[in-house]
LUMLUMDREN-2810 file (N, C-alpha, C; in Angstrom, 1 decimal):
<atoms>
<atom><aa>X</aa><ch>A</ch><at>N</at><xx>0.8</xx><yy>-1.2</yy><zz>0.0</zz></atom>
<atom><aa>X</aa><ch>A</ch><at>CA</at><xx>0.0</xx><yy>0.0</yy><zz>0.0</zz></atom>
<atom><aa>X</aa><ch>A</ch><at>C</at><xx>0.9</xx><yy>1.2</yy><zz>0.0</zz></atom>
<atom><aa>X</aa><ch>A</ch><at>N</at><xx>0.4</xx><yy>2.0</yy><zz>-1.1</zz></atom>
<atom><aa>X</aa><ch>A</ch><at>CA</at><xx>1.6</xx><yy>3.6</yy><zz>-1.0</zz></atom>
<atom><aa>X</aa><ch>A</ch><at>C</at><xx>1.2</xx><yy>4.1</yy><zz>0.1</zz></atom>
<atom><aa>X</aa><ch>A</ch><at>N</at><xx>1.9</xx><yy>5.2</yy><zz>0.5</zz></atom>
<atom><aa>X</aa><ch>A</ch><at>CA</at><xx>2.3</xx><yy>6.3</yy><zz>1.5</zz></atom>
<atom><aa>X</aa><ch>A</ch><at>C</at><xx>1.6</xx><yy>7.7</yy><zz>1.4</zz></atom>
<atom><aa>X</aa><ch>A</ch><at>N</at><xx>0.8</xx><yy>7.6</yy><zz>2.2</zz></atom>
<atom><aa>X</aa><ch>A</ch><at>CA</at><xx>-0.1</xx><yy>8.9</yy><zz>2.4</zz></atom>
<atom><aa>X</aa><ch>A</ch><at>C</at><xx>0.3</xx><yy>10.1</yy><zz>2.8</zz></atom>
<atom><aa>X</aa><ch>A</ch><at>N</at><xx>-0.1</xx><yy>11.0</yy><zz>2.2</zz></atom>
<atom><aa>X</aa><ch>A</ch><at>CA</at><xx>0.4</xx><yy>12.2</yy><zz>2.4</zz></atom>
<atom><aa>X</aa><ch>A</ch><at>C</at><xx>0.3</xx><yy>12.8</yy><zz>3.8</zz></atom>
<atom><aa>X</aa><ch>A</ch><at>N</at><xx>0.8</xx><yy>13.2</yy><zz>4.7</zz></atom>
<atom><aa>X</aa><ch>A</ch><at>CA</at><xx>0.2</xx><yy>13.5</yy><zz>6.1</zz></atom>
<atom><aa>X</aa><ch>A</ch><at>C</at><xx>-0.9</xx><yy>14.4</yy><zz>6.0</zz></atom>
<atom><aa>X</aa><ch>A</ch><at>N</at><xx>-2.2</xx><yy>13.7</yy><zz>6.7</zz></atom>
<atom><aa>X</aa><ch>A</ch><at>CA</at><xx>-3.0</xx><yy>14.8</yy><zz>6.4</zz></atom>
<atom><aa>X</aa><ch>A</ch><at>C</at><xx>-3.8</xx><yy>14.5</yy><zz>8.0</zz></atom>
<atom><aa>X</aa><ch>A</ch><at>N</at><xx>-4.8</xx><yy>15.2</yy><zz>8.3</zz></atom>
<atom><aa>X</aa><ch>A</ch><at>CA</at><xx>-5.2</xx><yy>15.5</yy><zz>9.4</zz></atom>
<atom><aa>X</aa><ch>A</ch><at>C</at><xx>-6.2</xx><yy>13.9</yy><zz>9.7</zz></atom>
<atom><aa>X</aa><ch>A</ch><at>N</at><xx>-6.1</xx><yy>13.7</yy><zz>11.0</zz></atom>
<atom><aa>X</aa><ch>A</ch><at>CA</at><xx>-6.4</xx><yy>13.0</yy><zz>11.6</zz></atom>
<atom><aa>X</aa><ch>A</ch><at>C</at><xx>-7.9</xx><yy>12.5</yy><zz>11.3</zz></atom>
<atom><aa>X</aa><ch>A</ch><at>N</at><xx>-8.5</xx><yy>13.8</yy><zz>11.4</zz></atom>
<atom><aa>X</aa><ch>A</ch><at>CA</at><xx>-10.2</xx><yy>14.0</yy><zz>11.0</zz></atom>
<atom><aa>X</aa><ch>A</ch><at>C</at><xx>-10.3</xx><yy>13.3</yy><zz>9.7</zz></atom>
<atom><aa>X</aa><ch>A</ch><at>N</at><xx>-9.6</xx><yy>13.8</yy><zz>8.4</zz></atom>
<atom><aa>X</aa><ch>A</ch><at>CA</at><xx>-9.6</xx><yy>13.1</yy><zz>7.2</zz></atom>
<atom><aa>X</aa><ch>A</ch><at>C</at><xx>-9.7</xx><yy>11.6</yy><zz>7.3</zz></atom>
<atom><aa>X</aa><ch>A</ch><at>N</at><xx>-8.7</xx><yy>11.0</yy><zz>7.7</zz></atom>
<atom><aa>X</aa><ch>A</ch><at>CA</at><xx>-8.2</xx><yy>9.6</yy><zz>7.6</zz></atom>
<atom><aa>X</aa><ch>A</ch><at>C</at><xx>-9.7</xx><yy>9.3</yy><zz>8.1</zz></atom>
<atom><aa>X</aa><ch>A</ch><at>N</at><xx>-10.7</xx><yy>9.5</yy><zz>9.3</zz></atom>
<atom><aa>X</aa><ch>A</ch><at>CA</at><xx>-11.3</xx><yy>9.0</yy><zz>10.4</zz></atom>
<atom><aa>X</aa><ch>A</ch><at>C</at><xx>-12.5</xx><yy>9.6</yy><zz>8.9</zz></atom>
<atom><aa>X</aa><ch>A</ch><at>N</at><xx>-13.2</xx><yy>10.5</yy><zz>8.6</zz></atom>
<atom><aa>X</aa><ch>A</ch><at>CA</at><xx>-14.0</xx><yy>10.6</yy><zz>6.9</zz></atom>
<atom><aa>X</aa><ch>A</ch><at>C</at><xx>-14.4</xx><yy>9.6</yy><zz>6.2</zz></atom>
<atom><aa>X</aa><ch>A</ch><at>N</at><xx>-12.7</xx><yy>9.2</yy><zz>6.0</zz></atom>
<atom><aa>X</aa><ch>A</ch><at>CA</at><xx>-12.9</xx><yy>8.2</yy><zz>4.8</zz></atom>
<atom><aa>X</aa><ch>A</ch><at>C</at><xx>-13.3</xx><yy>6.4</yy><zz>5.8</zz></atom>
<atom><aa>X</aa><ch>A</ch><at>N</at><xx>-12.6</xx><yy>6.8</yy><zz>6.8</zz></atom>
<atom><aa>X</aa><ch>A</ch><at>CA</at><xx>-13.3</xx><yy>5.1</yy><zz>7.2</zz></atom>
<atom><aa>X</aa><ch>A</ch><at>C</at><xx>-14.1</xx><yy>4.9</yy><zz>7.6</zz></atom>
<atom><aa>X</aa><ch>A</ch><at>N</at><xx>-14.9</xx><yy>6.1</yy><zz>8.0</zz></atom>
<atom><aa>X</aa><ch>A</ch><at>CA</at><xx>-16.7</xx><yy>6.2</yy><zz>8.0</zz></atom>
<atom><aa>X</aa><ch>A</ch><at>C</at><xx>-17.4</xx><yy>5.8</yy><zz>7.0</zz></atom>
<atom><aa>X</aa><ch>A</ch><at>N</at><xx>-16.8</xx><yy>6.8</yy><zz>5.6</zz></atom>
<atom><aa>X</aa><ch>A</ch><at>CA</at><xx>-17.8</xx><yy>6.7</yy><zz>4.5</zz></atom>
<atom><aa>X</aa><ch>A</ch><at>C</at><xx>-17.7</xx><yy>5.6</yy><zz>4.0</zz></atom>
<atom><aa>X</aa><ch>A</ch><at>N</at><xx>-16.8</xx><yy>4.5</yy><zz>4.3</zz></atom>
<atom><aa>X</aa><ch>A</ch><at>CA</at><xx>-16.6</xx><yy>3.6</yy><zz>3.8</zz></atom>
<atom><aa>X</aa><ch>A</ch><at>C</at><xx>-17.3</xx><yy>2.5</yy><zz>4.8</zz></atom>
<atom><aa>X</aa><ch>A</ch><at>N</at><xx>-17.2</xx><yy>2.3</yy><zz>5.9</zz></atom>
<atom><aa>X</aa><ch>A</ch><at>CA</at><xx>-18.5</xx><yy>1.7</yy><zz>6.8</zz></atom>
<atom><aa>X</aa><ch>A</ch><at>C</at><xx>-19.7</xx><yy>2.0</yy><zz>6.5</zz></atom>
<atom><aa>X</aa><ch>A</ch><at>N</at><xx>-20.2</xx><yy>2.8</yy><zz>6.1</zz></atom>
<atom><aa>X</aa><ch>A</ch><at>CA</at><xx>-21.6</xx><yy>3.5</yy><zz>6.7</zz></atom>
<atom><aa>X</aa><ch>A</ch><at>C</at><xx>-22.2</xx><yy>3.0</yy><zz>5.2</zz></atom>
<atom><aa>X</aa><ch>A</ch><at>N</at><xx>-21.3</xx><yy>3.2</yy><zz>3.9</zz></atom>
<atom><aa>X</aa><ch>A</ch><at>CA</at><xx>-21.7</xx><yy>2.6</yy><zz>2.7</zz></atom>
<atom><aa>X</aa><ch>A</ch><at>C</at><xx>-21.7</xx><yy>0.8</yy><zz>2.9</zz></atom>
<atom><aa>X</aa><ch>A</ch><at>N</at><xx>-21.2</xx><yy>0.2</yy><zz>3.2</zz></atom>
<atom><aa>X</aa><ch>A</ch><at>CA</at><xx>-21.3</xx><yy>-1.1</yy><zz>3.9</zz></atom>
<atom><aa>X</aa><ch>A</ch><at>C</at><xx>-21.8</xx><yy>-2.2</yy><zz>4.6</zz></atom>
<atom><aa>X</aa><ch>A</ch><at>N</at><xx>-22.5</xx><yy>-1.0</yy><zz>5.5</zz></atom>
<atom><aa>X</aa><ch>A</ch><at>CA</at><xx>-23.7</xx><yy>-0.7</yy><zz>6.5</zz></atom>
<atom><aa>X</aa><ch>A</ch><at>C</at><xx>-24.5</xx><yy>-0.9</yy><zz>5.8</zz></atom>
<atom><aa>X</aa><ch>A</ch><at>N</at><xx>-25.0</xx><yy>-0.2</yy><zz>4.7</zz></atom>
<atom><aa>X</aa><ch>A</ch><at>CA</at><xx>-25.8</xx><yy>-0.2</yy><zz>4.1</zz></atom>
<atom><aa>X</aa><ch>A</ch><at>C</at><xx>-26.3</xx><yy>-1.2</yy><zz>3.2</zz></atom>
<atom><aa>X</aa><ch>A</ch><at>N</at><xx>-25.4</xx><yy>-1.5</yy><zz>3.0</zz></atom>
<atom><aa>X</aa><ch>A</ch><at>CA</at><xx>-25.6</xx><yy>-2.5</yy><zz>1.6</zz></atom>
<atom><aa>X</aa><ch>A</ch><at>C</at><xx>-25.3</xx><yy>-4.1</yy><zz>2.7</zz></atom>
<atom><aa>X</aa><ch>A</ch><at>N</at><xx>-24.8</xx><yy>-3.8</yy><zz>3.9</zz></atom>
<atom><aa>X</aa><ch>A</ch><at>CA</at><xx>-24.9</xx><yy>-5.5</yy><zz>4.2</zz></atom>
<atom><aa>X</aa><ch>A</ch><at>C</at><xx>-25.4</xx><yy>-5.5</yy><zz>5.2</zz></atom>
<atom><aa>X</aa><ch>A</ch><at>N</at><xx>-25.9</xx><yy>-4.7</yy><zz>6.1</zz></atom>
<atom><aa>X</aa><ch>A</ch><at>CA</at><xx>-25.7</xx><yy>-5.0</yy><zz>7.5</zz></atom>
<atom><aa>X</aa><ch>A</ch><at>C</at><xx>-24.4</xx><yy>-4.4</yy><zz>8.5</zz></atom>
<atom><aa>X</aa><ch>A</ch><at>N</at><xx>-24.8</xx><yy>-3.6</yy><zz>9.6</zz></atom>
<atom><aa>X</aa><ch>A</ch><at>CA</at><xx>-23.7</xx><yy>-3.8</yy><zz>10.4</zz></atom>
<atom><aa>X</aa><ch>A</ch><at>C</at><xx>-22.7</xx><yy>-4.7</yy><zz>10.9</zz></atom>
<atom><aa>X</aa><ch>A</ch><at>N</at><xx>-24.0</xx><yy>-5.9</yy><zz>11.3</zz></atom>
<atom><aa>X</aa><ch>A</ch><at>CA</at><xx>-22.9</xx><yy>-7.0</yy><zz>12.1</zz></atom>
<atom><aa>X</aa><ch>A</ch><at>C</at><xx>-22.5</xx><yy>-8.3</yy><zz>11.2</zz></atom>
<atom><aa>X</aa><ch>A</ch><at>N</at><xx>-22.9</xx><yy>-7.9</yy><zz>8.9</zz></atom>
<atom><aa>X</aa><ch>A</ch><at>CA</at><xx>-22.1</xx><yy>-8.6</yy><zz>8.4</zz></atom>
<atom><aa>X</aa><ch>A</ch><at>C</at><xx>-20.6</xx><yy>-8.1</yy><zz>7.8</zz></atom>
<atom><aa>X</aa><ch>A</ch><at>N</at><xx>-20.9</xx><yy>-6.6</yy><zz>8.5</zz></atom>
<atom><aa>X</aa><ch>A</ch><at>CA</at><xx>-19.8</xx><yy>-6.0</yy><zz>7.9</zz></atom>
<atom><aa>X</aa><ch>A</ch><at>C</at><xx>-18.6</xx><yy>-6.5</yy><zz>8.5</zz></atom>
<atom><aa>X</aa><ch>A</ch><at>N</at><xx>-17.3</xx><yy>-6.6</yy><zz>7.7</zz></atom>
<atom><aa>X</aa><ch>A</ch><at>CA</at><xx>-16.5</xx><yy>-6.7</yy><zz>8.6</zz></atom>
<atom><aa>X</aa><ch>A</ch><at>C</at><xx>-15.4</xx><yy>-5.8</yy><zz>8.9</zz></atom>
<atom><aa>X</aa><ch>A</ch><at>N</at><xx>-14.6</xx><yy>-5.6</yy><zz>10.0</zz></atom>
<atom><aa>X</aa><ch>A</ch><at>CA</at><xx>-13.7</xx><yy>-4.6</yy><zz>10.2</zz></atom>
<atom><aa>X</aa><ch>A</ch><at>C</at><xx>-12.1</xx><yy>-4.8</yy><zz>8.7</zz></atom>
<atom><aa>X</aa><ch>A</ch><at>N</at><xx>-11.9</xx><yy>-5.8</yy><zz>8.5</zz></atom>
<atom><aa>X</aa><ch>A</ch><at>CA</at><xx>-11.3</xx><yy>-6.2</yy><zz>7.0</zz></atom>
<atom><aa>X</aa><ch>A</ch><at>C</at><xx>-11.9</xx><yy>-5.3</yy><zz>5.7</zz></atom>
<atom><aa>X</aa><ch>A</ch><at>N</at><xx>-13.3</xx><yy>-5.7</yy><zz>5.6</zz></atom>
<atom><aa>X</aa><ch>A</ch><at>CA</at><xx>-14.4</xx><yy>-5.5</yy><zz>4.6</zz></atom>
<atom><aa>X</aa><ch>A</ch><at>C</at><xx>-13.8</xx><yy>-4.1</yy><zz>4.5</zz></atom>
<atom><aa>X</aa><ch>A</ch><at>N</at><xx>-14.3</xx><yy>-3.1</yy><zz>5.5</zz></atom>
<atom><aa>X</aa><ch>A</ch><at>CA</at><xx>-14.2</xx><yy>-1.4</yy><zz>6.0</zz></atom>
<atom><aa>X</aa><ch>A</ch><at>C</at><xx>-12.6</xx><yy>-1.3</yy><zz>5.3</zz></atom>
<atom><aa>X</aa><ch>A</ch><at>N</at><xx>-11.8</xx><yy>-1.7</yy><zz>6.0</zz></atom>
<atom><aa>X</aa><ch>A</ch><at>CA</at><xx>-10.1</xx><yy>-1.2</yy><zz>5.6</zz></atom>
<atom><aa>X</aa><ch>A</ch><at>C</at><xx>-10.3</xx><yy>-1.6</yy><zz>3.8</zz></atom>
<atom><aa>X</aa><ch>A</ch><at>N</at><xx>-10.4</xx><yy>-2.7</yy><zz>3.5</zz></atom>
<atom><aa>X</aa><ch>A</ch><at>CA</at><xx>-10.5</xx><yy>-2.8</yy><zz>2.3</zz></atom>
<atom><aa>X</aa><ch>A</ch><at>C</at><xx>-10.7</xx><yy>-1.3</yy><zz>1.0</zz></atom>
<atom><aa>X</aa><ch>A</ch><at>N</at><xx>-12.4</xx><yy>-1.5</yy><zz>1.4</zz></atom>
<atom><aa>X</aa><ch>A</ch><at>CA</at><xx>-13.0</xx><yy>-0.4</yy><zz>0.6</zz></atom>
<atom><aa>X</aa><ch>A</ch><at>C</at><xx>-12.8</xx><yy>0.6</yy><zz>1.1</zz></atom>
<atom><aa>X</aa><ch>A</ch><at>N</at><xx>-12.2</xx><yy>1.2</yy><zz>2.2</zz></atom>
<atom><aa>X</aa><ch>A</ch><at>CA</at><xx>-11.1</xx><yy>2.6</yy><zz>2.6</zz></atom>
<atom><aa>X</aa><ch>A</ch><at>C</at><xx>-9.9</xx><yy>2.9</yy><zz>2.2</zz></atom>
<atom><aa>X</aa><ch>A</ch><at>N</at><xx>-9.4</xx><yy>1.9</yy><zz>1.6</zz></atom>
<atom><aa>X</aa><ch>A</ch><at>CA</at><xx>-8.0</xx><yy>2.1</yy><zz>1.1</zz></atom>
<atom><aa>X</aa><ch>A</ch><at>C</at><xx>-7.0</xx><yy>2.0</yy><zz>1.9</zz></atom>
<atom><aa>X</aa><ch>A</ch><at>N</at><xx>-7.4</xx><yy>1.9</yy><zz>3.4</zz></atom>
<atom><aa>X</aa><ch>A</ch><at>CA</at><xx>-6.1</xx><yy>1.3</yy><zz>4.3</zz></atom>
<atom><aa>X</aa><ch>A</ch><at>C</at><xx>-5.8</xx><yy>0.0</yy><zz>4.9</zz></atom>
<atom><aa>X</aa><ch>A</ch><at>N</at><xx>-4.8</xx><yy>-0.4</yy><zz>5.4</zz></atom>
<atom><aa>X</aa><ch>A</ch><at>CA</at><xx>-4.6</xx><yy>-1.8</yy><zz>6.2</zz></atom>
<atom><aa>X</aa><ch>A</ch><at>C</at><xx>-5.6</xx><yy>-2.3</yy><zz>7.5</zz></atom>
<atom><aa>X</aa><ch>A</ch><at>N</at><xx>-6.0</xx><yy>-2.9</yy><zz>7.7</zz></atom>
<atom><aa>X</aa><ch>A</ch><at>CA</at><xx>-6.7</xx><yy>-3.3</yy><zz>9.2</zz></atom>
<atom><aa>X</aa><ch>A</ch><at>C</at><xx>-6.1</xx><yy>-2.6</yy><zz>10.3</zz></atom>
<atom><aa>X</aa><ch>A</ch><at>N</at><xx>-4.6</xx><yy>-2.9</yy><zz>10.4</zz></atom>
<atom><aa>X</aa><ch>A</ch><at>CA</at><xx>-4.2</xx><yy>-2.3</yy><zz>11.3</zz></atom>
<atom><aa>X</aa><ch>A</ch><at>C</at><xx>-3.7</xx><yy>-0.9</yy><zz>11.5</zz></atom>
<atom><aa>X</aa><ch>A</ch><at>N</at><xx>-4.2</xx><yy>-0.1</yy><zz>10.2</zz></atom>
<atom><aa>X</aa><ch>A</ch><at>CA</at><xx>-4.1</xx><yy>1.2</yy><zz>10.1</zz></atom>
<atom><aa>X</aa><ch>A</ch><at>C</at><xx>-5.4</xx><yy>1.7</yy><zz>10.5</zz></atom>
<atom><aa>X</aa><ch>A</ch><at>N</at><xx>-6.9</xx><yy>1.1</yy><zz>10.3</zz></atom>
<atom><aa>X</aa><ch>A</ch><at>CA</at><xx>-8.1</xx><yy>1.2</yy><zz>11.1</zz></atom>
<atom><aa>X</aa><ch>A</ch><at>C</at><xx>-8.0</xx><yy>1.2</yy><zz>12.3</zz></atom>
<atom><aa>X</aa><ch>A</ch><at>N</at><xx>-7.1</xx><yy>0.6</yy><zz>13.1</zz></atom>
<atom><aa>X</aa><ch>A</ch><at>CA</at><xx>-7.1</xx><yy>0.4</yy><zz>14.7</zz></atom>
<atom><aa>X</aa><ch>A</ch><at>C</at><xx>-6.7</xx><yy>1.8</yy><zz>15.3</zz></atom>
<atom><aa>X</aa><ch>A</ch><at>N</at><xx>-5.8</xx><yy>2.7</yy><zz>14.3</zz></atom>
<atom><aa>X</aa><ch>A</ch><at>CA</at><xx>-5.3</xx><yy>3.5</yy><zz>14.5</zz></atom>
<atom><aa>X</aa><ch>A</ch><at>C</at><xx>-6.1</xx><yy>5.0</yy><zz>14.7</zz></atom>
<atom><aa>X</aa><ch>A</ch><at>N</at><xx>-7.0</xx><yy>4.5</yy><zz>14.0</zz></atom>
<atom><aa>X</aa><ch>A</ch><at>CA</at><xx>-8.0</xx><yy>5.8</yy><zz>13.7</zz></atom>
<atom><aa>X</aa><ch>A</ch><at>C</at><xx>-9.0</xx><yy>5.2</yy><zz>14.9</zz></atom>
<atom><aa>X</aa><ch>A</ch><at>N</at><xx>-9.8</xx><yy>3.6</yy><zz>15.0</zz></atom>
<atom><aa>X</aa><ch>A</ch><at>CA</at><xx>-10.8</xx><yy>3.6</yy><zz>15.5</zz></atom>
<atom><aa>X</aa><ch>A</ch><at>C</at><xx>-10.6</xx><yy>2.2</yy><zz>16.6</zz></atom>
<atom><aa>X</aa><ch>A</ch><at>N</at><xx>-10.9</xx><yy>2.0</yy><zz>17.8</zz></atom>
<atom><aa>X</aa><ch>A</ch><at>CA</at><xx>-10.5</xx><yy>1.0</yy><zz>18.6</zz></atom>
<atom><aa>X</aa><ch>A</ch><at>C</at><xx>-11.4</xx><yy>0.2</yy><zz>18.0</zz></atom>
<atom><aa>X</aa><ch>A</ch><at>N</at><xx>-12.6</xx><yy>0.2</yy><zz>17.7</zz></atom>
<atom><aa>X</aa><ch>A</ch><at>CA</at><xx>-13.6</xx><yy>-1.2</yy><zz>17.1</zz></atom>
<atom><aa>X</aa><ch>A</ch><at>C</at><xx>-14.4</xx><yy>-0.5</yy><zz>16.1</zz></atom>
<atom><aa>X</aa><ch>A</ch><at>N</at><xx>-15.6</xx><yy>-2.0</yy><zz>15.5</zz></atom>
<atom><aa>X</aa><ch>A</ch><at>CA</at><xx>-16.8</xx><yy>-1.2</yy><zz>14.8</zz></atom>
<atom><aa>X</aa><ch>A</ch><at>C</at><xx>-17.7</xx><yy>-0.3</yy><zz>15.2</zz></atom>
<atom><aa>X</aa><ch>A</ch><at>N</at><xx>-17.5</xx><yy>-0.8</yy><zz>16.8</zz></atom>
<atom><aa>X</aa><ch>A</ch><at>CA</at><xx>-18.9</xx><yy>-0.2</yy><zz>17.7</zz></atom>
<atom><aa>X</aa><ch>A</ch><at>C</at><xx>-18.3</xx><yy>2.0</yy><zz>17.5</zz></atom>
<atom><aa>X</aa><ch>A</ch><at>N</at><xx>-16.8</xx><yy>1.9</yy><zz>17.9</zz></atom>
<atom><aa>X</aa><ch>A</ch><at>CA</at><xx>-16.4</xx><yy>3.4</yy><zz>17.7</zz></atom>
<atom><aa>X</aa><ch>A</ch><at>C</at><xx>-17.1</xx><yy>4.0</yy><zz>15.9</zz></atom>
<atom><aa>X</aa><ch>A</ch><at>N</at><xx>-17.2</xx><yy>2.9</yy><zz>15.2</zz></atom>
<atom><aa>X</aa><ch>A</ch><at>CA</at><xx>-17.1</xx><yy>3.7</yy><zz>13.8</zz></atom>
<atom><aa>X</aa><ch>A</ch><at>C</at><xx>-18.4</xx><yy>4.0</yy><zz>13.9</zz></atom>
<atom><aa>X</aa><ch>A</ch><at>N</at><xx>-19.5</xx><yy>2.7</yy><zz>14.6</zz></atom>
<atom><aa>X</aa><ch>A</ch><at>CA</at><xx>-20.9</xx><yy>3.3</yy><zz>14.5</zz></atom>
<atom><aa>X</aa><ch>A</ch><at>C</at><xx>-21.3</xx><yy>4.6</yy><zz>15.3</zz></atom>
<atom><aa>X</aa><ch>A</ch><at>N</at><xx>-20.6</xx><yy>5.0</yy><zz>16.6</zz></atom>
<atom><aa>X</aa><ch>A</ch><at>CA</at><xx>-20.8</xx><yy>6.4</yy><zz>17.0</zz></atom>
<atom><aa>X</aa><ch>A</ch><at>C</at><xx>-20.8</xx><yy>7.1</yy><zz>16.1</zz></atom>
<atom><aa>X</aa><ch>A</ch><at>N</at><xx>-19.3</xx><yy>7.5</yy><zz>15.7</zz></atom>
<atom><aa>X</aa><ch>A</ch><at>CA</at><xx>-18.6</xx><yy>8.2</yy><zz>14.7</zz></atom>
<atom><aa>X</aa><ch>A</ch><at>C</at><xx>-20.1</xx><yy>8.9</yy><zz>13.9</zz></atom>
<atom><aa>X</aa><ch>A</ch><at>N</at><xx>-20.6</xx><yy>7.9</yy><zz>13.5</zz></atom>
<atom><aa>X</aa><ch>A</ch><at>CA</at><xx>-21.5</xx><yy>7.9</yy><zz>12.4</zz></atom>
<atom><aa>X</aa><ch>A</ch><at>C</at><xx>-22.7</xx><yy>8.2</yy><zz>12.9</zz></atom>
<atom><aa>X</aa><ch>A</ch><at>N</at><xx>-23.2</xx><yy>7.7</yy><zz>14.1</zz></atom>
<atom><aa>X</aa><ch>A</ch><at>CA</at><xx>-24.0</xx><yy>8.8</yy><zz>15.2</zz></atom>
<atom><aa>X</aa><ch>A</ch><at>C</at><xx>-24.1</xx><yy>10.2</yy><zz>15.3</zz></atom>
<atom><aa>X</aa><ch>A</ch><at>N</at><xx>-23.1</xx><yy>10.4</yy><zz>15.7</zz></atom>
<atom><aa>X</aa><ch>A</ch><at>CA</at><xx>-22.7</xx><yy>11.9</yy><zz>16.3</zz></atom>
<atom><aa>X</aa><ch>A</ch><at>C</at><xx>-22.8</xx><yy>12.5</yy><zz>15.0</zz></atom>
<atom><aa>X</aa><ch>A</ch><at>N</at><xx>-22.0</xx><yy>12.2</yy><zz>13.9</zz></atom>
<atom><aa>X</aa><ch>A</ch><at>CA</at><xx>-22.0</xx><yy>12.6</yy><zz>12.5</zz></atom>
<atom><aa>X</aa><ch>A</ch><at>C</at><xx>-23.2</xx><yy>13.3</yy><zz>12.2</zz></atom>
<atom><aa>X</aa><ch>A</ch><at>N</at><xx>-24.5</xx><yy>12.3</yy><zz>12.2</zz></atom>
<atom><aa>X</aa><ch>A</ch><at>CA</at><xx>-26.0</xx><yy>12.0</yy><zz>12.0</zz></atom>
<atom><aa>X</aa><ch>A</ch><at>C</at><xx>-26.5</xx><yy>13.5</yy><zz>11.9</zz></atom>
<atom><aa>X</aa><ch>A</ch><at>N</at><xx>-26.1</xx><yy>13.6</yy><zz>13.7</zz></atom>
<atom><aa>X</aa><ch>A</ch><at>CA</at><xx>-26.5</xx><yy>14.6</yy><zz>14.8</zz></atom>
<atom><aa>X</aa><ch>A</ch><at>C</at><xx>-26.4</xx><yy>16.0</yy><zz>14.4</zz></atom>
<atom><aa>X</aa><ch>A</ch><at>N</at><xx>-25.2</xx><yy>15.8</yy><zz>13.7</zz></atom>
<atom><aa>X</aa><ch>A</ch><at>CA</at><xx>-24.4</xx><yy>17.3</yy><zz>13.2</zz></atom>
<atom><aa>X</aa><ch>A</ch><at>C</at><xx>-25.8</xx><yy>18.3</yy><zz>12.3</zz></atom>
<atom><aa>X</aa><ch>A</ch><at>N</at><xx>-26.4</xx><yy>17.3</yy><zz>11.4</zz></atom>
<atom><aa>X</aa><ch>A</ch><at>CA</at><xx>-27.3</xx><yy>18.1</yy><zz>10.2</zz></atom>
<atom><aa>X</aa><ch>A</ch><at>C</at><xx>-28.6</xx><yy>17.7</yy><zz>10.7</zz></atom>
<atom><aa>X</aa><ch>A</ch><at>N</at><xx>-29.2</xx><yy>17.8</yy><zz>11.4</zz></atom>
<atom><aa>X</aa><ch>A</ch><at>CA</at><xx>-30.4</xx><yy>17.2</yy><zz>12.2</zz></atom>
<atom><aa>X</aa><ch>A</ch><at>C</at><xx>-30.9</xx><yy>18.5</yy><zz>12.9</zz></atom>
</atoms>
């Protein structure tokens, strides 16, 4: 996997939302898998851990997200 440009924390944590939450959608939460998510994000598994301790953090994420335009 190439080398990402340093970019803000918030970005990286964006893209592995929109990449869950599209996932989410199309399979289910609890068939999604934390693999599945890094995959279609463009990063490593263990580069997800780094942004997000579990799935349950990405489903907040995407909560609070919700919250913002409500």
């Amino acid at each position: 996997m190439a080398r990402r440009k340093k970019e803000p924390k918030s970005v990286h944590r964006e893209n592995i939302a929109a990449a869950a939450s599209k996932l989410f959608m199309e399979k289910g939460i609890t068939a999604t898998s934390m693999n599945e998510i890094a995959k279609i994000a463009g990063y490593s598994k263990a580069t997800l851990y780094v942004y997000f301790e579990n799935k349950e953090e990405i489903i907040g994420f995407l909560v609070l997200d919700s919250m913002k335009f409500a």
